[in-house]
ROTIMAR-719732 format. One record per residue: residue in three letters; x, y negated, z negated of N, C-alpha, C, CB in turn. Coordinates in steps of 0.02 Angstrom, whole numbers, plus 50000, padded with zeros to 5 digits. Each point is the difference from the previous one (the first is absolute). Glycine has a CB too. Layout:
REM ROTIMAR-719732
resn:n_px:n_py:n_pz:ca_px:ca_py:ca_pz:c_px:c_py:c_pz:cb_px:cb_py:cb_pz
ALA:X:Y:Z:X:Y:Z:X:Y:Z:X:Y:Z
...
***
This chain:
REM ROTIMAR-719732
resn:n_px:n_py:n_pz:ca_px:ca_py:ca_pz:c_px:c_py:c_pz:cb_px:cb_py:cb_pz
UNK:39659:54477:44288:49942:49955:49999:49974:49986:50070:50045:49948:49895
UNK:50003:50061:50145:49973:49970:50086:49949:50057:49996:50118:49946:50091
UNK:49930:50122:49926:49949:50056:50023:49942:50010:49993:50067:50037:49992
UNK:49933:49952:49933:49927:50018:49948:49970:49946:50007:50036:50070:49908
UNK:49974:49871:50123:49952:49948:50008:49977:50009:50074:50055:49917:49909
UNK:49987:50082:50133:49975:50013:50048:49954:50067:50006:50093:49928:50030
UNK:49928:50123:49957:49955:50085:49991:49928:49989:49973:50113:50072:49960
UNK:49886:49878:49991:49929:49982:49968:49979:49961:50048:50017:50002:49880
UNK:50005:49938:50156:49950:49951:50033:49979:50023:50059:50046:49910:49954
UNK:50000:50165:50056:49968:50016:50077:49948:50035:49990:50097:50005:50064
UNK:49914:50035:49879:49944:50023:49990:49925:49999:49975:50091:50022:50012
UNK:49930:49925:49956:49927:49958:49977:49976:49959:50067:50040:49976:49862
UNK:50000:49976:50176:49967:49984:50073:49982:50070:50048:50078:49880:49999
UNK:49937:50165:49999:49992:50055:50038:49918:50024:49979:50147:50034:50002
UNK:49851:49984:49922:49948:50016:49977:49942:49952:50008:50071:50062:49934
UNK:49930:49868:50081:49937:49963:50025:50008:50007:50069:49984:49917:49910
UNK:50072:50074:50130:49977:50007:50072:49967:50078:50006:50102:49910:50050
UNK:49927:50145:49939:49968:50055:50011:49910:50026:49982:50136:50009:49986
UNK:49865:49949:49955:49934:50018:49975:49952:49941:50053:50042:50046:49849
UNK:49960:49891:50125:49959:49956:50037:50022:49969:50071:49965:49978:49885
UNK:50102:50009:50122:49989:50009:50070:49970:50059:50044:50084:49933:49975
UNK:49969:50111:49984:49995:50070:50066:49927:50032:49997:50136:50048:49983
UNK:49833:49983:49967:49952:50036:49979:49934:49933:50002:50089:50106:49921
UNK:49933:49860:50018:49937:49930:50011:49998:49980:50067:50020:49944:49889
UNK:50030:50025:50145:49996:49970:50058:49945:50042:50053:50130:49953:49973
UNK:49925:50101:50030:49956:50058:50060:49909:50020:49991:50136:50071:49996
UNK:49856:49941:49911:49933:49992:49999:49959:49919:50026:50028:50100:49899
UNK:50010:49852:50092:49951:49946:50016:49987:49984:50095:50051:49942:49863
UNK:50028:50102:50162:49991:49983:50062:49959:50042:50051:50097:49949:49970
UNK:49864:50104:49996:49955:50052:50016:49932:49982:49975:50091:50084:49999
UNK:49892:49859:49954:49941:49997:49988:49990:50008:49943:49980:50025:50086
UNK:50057:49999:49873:49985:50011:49919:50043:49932:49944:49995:50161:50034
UNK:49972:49866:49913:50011:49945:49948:50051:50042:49948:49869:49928:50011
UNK:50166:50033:49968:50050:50052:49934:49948:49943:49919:50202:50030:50088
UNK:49791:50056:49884:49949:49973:49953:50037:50026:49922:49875:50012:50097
UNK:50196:50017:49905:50030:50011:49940:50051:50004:50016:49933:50040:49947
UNK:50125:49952:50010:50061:50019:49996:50055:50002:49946:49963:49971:50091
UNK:50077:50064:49890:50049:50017:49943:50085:49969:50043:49910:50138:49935
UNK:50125:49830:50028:50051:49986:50001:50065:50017:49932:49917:49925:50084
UNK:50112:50124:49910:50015:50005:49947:50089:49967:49988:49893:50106:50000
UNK:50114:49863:49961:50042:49953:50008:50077:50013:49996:49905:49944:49963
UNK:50105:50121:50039:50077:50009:50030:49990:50100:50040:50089:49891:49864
UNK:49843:50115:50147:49998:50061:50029:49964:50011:50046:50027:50029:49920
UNK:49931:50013:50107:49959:49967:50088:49932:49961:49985:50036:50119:50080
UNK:49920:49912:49954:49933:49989:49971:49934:50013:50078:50069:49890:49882
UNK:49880:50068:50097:49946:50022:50068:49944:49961:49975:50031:50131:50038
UNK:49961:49870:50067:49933:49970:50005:49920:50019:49992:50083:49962:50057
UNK:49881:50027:49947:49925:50036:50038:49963:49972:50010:49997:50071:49966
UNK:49978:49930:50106:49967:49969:50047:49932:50036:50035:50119:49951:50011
UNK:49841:50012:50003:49933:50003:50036:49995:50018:50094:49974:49901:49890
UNK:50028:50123:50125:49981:49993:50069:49940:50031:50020:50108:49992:50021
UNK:49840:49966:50013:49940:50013:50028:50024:50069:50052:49943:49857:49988
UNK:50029:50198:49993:50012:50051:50077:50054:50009:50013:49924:49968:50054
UNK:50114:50050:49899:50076:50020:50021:50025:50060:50044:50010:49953:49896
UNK:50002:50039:50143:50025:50057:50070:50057:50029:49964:49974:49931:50124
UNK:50057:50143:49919:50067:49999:49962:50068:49973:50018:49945:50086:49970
UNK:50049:49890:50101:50032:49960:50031:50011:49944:49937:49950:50037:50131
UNK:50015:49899:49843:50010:49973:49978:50031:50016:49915:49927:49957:50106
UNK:50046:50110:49886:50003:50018:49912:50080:50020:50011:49856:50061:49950
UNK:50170:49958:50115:50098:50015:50002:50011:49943:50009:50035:50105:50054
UNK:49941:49834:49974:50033:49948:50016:50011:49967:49924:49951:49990:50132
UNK:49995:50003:49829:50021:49960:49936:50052:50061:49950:49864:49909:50002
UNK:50121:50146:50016:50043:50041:49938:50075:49991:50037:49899:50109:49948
UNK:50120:49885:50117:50076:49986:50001:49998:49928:50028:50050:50127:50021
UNK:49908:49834:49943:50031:49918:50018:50067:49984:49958:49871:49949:50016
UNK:50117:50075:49924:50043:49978:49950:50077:50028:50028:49896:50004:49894
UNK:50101:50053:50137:50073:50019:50002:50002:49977:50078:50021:50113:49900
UNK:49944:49850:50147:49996:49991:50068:50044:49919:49984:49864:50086:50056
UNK:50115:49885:49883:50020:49922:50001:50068:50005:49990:49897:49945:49955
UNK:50126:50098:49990:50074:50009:49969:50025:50038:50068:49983:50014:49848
UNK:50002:50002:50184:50072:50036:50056:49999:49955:50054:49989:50135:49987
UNK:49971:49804:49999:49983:49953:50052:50077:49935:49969:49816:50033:50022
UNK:50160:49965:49942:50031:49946:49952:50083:50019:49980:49866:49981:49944
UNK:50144:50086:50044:50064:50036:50018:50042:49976:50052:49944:50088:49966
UNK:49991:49948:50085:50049:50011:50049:50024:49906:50028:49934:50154:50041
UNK:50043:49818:49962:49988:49910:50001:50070:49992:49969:49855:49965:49973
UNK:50148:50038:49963:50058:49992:49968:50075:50049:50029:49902:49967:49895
UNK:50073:50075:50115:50063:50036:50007:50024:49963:50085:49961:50138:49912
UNK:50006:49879:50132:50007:49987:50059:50022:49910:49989:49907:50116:50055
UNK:50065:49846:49914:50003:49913:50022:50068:49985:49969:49862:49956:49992
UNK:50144:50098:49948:50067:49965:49958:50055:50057:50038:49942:49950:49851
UNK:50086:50046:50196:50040:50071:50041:50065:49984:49962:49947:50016:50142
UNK:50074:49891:49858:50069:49985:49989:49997:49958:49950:50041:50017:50105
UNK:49954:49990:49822:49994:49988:49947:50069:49951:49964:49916:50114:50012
UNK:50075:49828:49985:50063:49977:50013:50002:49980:49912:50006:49952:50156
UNK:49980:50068:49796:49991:50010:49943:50001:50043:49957:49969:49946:50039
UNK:50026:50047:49900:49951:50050:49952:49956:49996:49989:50049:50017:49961
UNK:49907:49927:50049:49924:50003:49973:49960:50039:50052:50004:49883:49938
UNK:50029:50083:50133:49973:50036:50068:50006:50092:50014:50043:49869:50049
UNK:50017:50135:49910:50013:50052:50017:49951:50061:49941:50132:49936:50061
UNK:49856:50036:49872:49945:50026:49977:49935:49970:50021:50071:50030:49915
UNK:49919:49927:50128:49939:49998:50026:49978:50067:50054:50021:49864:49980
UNK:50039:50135:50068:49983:50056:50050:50004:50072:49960:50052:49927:50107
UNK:49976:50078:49851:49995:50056:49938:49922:50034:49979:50107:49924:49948
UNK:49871:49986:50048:49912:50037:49979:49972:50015:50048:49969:49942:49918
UNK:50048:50035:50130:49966:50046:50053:50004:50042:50037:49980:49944:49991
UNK:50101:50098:49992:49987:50080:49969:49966:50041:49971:50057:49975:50002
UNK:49947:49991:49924:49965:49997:49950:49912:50025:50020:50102:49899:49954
UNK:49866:50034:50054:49945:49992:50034:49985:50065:50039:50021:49876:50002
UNK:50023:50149:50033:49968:50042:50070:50014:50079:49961:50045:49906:50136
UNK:50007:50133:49814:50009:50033:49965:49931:49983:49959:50134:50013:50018
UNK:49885:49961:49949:49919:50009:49961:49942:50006:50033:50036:49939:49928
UNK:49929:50035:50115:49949:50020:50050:50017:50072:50025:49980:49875:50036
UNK:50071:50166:49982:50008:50064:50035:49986:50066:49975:50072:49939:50042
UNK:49967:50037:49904:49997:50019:49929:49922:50022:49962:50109:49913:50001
UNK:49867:50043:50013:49938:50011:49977:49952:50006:50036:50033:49959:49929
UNK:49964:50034:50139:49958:50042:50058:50021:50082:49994:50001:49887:50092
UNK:50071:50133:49901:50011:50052:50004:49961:50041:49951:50098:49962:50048
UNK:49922:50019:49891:49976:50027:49963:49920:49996:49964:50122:49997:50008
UNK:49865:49952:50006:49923:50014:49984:49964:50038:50068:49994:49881:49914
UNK:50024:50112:50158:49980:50038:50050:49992:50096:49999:50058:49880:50048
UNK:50014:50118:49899:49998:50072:49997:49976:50048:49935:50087:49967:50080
UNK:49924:49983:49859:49961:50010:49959:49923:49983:49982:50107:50004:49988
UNK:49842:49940:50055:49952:49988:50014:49979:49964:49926:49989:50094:50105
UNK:50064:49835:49880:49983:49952:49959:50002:49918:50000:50027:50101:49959
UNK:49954:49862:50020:50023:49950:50038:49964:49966:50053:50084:50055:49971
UNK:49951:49892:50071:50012:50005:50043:49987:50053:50080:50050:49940:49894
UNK:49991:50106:50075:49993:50071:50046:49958:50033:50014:50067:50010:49973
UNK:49872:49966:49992:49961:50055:49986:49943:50002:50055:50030:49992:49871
UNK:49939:49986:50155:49990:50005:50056:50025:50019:50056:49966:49952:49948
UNK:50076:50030:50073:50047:50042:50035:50012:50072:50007:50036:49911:49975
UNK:49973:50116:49933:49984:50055:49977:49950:50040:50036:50034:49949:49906
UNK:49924:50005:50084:49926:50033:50001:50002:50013:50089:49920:49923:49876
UNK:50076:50027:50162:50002:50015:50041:50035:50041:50069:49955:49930:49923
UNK:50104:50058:50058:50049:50026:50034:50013:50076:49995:50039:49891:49988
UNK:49934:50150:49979:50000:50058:49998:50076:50033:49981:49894:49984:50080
UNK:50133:50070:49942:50059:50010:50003:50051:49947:50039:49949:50112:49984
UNK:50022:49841:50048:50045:49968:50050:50023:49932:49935:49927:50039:50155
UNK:50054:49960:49775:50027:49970:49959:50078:49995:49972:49888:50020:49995
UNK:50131:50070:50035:50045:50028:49962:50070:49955:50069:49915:50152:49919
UNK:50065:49856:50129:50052:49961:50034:50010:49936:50021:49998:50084:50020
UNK:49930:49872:49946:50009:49921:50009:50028:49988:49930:49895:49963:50089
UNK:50098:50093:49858:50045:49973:49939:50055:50018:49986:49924:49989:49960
UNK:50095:50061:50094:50085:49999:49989:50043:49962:50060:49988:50124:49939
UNK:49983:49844:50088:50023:49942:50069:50010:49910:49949:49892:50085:50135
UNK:50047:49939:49815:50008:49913:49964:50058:50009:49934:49845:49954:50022
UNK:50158:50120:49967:50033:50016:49918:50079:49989:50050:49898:50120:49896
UNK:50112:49905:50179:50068:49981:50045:50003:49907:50016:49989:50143:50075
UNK:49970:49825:49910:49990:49938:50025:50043:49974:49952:49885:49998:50055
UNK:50062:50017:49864:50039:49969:49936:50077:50000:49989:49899:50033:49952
UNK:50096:50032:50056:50088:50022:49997:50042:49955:50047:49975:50131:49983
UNK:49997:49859:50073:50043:49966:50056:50013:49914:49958:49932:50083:50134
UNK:49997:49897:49847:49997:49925:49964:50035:49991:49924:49881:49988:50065
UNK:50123:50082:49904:50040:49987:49940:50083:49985:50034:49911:50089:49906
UNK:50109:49971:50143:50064:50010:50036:50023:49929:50007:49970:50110:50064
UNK:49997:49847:49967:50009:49943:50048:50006:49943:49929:49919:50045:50138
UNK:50025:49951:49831:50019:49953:49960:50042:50004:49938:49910:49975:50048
UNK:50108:50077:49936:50050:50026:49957:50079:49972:50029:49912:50114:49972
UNK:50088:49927:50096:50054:49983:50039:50025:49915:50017:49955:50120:50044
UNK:49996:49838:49943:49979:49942:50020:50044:49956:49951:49876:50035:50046
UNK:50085:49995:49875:50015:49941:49949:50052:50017:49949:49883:49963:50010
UNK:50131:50112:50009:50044:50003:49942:50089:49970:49994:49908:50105:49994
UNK:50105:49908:50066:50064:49978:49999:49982:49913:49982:50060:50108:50096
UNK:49901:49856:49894:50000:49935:49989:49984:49979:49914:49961:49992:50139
UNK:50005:50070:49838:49996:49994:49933:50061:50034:49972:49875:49992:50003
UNK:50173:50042:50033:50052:50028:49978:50061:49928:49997:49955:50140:50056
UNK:50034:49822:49992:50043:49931:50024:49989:49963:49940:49981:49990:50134
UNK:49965:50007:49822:49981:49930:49973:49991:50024:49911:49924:49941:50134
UNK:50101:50111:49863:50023:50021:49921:50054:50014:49985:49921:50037:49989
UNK:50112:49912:49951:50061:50023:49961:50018:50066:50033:49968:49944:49885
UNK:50115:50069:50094:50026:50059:50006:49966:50020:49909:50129:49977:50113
UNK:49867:50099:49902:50018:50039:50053:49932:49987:50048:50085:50095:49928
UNK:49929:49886:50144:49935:50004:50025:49953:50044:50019:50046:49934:50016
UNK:49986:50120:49998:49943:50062:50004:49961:50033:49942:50071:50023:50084
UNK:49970:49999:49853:49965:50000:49941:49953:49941:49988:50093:50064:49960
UNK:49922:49866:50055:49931:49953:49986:49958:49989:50036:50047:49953:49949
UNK:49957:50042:50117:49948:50020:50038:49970:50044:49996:50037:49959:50049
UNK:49976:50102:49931:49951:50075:49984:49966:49986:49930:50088:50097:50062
UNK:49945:49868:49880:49971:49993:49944:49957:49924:50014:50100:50080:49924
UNK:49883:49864:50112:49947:49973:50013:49948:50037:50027:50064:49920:50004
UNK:49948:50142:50061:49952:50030:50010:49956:50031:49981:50052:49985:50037
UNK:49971:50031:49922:49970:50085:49943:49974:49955:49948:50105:50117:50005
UNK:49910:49805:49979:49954:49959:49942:49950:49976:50036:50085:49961:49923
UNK:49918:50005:50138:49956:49973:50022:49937:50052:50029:50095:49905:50015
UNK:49933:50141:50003:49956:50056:50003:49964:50019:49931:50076:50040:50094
UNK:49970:49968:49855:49973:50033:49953:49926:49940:49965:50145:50082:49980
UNK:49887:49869:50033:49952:49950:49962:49941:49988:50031:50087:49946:49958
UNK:49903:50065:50122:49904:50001:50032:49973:50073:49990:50015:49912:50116
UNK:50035:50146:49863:49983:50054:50010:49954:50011:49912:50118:50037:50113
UNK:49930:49931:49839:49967:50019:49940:49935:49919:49983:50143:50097:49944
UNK:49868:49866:50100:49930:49958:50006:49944:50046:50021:50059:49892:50035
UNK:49963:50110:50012:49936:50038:50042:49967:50066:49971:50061:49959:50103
UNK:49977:50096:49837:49969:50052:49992:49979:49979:49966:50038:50072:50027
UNK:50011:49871:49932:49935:50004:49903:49982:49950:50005:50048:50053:49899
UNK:49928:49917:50159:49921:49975:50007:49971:50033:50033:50011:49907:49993
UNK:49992:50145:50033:49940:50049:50032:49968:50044:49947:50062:50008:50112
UNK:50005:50021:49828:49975:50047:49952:49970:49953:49945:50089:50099:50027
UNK:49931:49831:49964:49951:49960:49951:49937:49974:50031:50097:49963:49939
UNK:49899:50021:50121:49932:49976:49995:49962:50050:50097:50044:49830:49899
UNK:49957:50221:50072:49979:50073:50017:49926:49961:50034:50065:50108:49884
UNK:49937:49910:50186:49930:49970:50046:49972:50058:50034:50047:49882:50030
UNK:49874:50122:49963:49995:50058:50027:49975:49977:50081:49973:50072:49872
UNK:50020:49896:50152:50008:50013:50055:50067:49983:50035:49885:49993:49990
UNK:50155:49977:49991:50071:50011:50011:50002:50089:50019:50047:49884:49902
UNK:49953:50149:50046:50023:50080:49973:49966:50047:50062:49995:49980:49845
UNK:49942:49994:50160:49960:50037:50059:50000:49987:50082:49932:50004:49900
UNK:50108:49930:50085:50033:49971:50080:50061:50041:50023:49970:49873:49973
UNK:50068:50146:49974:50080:50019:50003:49978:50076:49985:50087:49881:49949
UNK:49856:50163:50037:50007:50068:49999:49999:50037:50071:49948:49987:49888
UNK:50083:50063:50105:50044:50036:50071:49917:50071:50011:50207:49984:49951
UNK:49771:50019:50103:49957:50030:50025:50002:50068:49957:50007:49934:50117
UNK:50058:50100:49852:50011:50059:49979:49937:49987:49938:50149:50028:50041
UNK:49863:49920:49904:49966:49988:49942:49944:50003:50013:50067:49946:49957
UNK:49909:50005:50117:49926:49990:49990:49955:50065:50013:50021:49879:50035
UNK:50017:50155:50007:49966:50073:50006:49997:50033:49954:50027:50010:50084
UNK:50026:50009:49870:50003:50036:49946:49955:49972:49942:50114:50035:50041
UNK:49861:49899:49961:49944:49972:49972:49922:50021:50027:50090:49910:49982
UNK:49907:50107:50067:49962:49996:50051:49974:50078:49964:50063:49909:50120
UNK:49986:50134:49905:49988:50057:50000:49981:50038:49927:50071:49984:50106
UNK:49953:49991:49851:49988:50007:49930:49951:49975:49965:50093:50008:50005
UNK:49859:49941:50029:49951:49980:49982:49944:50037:50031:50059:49903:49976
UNK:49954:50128:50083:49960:50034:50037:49988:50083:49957:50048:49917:50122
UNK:50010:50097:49870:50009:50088:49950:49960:49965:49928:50161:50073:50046
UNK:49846:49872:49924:49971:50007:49932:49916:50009:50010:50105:49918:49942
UNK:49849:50030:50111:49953:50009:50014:49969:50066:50016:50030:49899:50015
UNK:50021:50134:50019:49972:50092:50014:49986:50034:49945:50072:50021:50089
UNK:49958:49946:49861:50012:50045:49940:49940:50024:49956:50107:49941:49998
UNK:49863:50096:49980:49940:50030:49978:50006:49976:49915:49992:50115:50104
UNK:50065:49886:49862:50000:49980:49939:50048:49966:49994:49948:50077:49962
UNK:50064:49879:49980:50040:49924:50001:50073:50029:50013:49922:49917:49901
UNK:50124:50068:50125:50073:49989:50015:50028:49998:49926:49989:49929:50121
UNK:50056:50093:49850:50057:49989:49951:50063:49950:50015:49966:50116:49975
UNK:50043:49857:49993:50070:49940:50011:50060:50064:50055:49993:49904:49828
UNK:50016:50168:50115:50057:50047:50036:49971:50024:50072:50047:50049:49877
UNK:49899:49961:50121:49979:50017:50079:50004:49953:50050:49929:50065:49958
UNK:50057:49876:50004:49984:49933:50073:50085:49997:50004:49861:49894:49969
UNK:50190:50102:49971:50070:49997:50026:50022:50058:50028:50024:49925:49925
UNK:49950:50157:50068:50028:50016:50056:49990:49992:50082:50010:50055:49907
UNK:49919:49946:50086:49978:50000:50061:50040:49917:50054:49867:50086:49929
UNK:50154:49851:50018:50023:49941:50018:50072:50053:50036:49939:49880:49890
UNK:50119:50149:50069:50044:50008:50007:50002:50061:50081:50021:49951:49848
UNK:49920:50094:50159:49995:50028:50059:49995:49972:50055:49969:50059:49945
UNK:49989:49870:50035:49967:49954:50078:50079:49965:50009:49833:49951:49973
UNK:50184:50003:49980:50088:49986:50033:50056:50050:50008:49984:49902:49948
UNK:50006:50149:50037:50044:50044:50035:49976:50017:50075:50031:50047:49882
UNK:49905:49947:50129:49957:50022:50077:50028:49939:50042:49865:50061:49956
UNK:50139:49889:50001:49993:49921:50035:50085:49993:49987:49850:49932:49961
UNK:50190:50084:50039:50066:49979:49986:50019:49978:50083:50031:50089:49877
UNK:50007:49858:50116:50041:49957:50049:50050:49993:50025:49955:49968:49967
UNK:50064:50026:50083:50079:49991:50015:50033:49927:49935:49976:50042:50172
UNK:50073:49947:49824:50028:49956:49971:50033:49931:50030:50004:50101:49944
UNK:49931:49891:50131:50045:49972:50025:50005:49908:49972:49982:50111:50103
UNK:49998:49863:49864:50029:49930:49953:50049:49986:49974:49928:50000:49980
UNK:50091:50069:49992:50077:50017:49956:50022:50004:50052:49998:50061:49896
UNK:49993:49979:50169:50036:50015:50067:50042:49946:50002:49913:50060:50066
UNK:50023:49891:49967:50009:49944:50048:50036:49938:49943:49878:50037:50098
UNK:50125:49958:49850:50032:49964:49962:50071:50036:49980:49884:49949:49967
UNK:50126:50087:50027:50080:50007:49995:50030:50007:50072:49992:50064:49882
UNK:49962:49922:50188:50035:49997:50024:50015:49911:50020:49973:50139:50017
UNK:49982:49840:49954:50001:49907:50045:50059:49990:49933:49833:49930:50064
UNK:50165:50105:49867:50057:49986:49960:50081:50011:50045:49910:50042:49889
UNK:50077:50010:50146:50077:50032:50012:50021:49953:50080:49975:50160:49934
UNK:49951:49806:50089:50031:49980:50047:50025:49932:49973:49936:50069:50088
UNK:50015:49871:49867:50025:49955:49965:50095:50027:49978:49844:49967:49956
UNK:50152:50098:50011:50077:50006:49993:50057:49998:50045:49954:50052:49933
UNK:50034:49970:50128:50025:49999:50038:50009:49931:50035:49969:50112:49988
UNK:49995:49857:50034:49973:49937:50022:50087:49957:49965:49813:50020:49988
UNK:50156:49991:49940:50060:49953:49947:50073:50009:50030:49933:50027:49878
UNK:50066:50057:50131:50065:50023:50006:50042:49985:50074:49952:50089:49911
UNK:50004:49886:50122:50025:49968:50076:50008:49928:50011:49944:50090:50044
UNK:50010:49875:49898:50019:49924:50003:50049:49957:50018:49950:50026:49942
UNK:50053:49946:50122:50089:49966:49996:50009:49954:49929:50012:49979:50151
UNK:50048:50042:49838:50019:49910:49951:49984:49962:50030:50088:50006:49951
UNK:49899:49913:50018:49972:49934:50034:50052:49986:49965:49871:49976:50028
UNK:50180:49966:49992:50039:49955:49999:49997:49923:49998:50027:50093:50041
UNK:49904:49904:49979:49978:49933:50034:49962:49964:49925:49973:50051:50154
UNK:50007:50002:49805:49939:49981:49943:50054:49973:49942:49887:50107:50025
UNK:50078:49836:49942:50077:49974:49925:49969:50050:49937:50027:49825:50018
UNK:50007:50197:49953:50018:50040:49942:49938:49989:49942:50140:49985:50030
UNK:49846:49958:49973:49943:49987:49960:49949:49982:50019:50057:49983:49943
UNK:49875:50030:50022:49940:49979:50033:49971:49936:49996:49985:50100:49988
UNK:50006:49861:50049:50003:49915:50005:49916:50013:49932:50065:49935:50191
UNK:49925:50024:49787:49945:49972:49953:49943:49996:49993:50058:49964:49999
UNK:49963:49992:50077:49911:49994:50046:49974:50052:50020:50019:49911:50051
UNK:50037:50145:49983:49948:50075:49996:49978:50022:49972:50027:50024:50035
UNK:50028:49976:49893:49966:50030:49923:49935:49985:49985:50100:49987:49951
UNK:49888:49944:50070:49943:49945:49960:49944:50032:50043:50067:49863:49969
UNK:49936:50134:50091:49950:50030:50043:49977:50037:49993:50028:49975:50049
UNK:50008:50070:49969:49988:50093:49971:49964:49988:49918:50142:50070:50069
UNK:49884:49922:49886:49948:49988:49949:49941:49964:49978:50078:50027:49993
UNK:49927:49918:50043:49946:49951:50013:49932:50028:50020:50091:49926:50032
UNK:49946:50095:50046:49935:50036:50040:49973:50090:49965:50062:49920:50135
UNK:49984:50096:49824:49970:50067:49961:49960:49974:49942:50103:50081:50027
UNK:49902:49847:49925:49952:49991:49959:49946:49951:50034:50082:50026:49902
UNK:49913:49947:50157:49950:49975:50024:49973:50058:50030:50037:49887:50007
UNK:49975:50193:50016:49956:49997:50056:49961:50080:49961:50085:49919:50134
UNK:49959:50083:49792:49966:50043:49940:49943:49968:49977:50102:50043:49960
UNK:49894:49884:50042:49959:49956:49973:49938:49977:50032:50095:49975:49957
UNK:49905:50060:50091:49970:49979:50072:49958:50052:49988:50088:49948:50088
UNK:49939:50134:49913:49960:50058:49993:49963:50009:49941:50072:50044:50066
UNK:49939:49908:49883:49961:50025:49934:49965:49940:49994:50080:50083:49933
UNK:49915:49869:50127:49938:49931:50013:49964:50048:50028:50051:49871:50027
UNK:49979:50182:50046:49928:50015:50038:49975:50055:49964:50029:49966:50118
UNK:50007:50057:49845:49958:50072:49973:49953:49961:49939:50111:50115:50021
UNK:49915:49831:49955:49944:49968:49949:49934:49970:50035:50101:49964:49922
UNK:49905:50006:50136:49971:49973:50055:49930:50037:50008:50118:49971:50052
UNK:49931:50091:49969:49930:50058:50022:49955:50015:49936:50077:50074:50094
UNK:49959:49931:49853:49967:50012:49954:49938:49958:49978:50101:50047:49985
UNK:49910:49865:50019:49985:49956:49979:49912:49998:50046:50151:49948:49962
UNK:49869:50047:50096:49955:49984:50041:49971:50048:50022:50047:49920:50021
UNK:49977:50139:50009:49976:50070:50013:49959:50037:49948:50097:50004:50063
***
């Protein structure tokens, strides 16, 4: 219950600072207005905003505000909490592992797949994408390493024997439970500009390009022709793999991370109440929070 309460509240506070601080903020502090936005209530979501005369200077500054605030806010936590004289502290400096892995994570990979976030970057950076996204996909790994290494021997301290079997089986629930929030509310309430924010440069070309061959075409297209000709353009357009890459490796360093943890000695066997209460408290207030502002925007917007 700690994990999965805590795993949800960081991530639901993460998902408003990133969107309206990071992205909203940066558009308002350039001159523009944020005139829509989606919040989806246990999975990401997005803004969209106005700016009079947007330079591209400013159009990179708002597309990596969102991941500029979280490695800000990370690193804050990790660095302020050094000597964690707790467990709550010690999963506090956790999220901001957490925090800075997820931001790396997803510079990397939307930088190199050109979605997201990244995508500018993409665009601009030319080939020199391919080595600012395997420097952030080495960053993540380093921030899973560190905070893995950080918290586990303390969640290993504070569960019944056997303690390593229960510490690994809180992990894998509390994981499992934002992981199956988050898909089947993305596959139930299916957003299309969500879908077209998160498509990887490979698609949009192969969209691109297939709309361009049907127009050449002298007589109407057949369903079997437009699918072969689909299945030639993504074979032309095929990709490195690097998401799967870069995620089994921030997995193997998270594994590793675990596997170096000192024991803590210092932490009591059980988890005091008030953390419990917290940790759950602040995951149904700050779920409750995201489905005020996403009603919000709706209401007034």
């Amino acid at each position: 219950m700690l994990l999965a309460g805590t795993s949800l509240a960081i991530s639901r506070i993460g998902l408003v600072v990133h969107e309206l601080a990071g992205h909203g903020g940066t558009a308002v502090a350039v001159g523009g207005t944020v005139v829509d936005a989606h919040l989806f209530w246990f999975a990401g979501g997005w803004i969209r905003y106005r700016v009079p005369e947007i330079t591209v200077a400013e159009d990179l500054a708002i597309s990596l505000g969102g991941i500029a605030i979280e490695t800000v806010l990370g690193l804050a936590l990790w660095v302020g909490l050094r000597r964690p004289g707790s467990l709550g502290a010690c999963i506090l400096r956790t999220i901001g592992a957490a925090l800075l892995a997820h931001a790396m994570f997803y510079l990397a990979t939307g930088t190199w797949h050109g979605y997201g976030d990244g995508r500018v970057i993409h665009e601009l950076a030319g080939s020199a994408r391919y080595p600012i996204a395997i420097a952030a996909g080495l960053l993540a790994c380093t921030a899973g390493w560190l905070g893995a290494r950080h918290l586990f021997g303390a969640v290993v301290a504070t569960v019944p024997a056997p303690r390593l079997a229960g510490a690994l089986v809180a992990i894998v629930v509390a994981g499992a439970v934002n992981v199956v929030l988050d898909v089947g509310e993305l596959r139930l309430r299916r957003d299309a500009t969500y879908a077209v924010t998160m498509q990887p440069e490979r698609e949009r070309a192969v969209a691109r390009e297939l709309a361009a061959w049907q127009r050449e075409q002298a007589a109407p297209v057949s369903d079997a022709e437009r699918a072969a000709r689909e299945r030639e353009l993504t074979s032309h357009h095929r990709d490195f793999p690097f998401l799967w890459l870069c995620g089994a490796g921030v997995l193997a360093a998270i594994v590793a991370g675990a596997a170096r943890s000192p024991r803590r000695t210092d932490l009591t066997v059980t988890v005091a109440p008030r953390l419990l209460a917290i940790a759950c408290g602040t995951a149904v207030i700050s779920t409750a929070a995201v489905i005020a502002i996403d009603a919000a925007f709706h209401y007034y917007w």
